[in-house]
N, C-alpha and C positions, 0 to 999 in steps of 0.2 A: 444122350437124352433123345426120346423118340419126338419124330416130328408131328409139331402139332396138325387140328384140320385145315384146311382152306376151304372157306364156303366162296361158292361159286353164283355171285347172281348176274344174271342173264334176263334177256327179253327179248321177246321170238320177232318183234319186230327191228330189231336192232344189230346192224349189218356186220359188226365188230365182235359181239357174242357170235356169230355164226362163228368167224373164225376162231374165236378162245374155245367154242365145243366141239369143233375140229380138234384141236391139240390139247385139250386140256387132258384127257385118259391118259397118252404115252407120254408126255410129260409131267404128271403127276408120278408115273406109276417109274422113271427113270429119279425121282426127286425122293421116292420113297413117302409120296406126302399123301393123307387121306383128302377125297372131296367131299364135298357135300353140294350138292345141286340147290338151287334157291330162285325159282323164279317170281318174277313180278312185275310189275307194269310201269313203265316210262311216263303214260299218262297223266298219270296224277304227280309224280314228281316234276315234271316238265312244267304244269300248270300250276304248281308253287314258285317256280322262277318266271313265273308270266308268260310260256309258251301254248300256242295252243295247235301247235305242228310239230316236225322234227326240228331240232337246229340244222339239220343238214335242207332241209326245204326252206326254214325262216333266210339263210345267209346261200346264197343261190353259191357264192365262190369255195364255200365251207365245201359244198352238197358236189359242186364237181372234182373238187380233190378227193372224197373222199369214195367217190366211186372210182377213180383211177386205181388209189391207194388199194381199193378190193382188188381190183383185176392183180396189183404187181402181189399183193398178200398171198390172192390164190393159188395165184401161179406156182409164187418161190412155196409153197408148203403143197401142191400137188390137190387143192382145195376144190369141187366144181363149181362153177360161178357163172351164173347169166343176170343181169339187169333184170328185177322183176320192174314187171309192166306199169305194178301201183305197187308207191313207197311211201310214209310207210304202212303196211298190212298191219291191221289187229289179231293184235296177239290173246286176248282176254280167253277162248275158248280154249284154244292150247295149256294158257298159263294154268286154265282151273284143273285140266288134267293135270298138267307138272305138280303142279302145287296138291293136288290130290295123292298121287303117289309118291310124294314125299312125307305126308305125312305117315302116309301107312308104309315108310321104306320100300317100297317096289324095285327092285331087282334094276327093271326096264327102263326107270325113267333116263339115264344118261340116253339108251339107245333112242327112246321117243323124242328126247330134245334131237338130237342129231337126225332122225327125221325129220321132224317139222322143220328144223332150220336148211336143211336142204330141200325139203317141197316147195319153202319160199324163194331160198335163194340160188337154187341150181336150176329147177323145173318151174318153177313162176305157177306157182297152183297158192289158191285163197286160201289161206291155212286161215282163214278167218273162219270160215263154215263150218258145220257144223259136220256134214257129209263127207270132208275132206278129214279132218281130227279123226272122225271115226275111222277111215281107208285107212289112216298111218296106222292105226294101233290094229288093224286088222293084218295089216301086212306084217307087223310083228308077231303075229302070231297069239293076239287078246283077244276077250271078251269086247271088240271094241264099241258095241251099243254099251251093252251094261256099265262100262268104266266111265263111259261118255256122261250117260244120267247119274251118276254117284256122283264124278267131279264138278255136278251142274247142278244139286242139291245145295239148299239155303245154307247149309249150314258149310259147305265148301266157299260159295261163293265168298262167303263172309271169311274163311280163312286165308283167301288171294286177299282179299282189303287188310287185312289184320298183315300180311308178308309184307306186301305193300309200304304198310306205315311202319313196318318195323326197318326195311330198306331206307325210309327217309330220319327215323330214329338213327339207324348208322351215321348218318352224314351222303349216304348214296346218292348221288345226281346223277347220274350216267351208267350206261351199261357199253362192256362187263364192267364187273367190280368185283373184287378180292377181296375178301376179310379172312383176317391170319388173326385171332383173339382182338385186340382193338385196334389191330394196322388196317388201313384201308389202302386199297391200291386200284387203281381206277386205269382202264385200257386194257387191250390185245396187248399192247405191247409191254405189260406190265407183267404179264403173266410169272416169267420167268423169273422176275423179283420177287413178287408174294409165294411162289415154292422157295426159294430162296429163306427167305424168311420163315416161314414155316419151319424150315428145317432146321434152324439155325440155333443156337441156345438163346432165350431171349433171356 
């Protein structure tokens, strides 16, 4: 039986999706398992369990293990990793690109997430801007004004809210998160289960 897809959602302020889109490509791709890229916004799922920050900033002890935890993640996976200066950065301009090129299947999006989440969290640049989103997709080699005002049209905007609540229709609270048809598998360190799964006969 072929294995089924894994959607992959992520969120570009979300320090644990950096490392799942570090390794999700050659571990997909050793798993035989298809991805699907799925971003969306923490924000508003956060603010249905009553947050109106990171949980790593609400619980201060949460927030220093889990910067540690980066440093030993990055290390042991060969990952670059600096402390950015402001945590966490908005993601909302990145997501409409992502979420723009997913719908229209774009080739690029794995590579533009894997940029933006090292502009954040290797180089400490405001991947919030507008001027920054545009550099990464230039430096890829895009249209990056043009893709920039598409993914920034009403009618995009409105499809990151529509991912968004489809994220919290899943059951999604946290980023990353796995979905293998109706399995949910939540963490970096899950990864290796939901290919698993995927591949498995269910």
């Amino acid at each position: 039986m072929d294995a089924v897809e894994l959607n992959f959602w992520f969120e570009f302020g979300s320090t644990y999706s950096y490392v799942s889109a570090a390794r999700i490509g050659a571990a997909a791709a050793r798993a035989g398992v298809p991805v699907v890229w799925e971003p969306f916004l923490l924000g508003p799922i956060f603010a249905e369990q009553g947050w109106d920050d990171s949980p790593f900033n609400v619980y201060p002890a949460k927030g220093r293990y889990m910067w540690r935890d980066m440093e030993r993640l990055c290390s042991k996976y060969g990952i670059p990793f600096a402390r950015p200066s402001r945590f966490p950065r908005s993601g909302v301009a990145a997501a409409r690109v992502a979420c723009f090129a997913g719908k229209t299947k774009e080739p690029w999006l794995p590579d533009f997430a894997r940029a933006v989440f090292r502009a954040n969290f290797a180089d400490d640049r405001e991947i919030g801007e507008a001027d920054e989103v545009r550099s990464i997709l230039d430096s890829l080699g895009l249209p990056g004004a043009r893709i920039f005002d598409e993914a920034h049209a009403p009618a995009n905007r409105q499809r990151l809210r529509e991912q968004t609540r489809r994220a919290s229709e899943l059951g999604i609270f946290g980023a990353p998160s796995f979905v293998v048809g109706g399995e949910l598998f939540w963490g970096n360190d899950r990864l290796e289960d939901a290919l698993a799964w995927a591949g498995a006969d269910q």
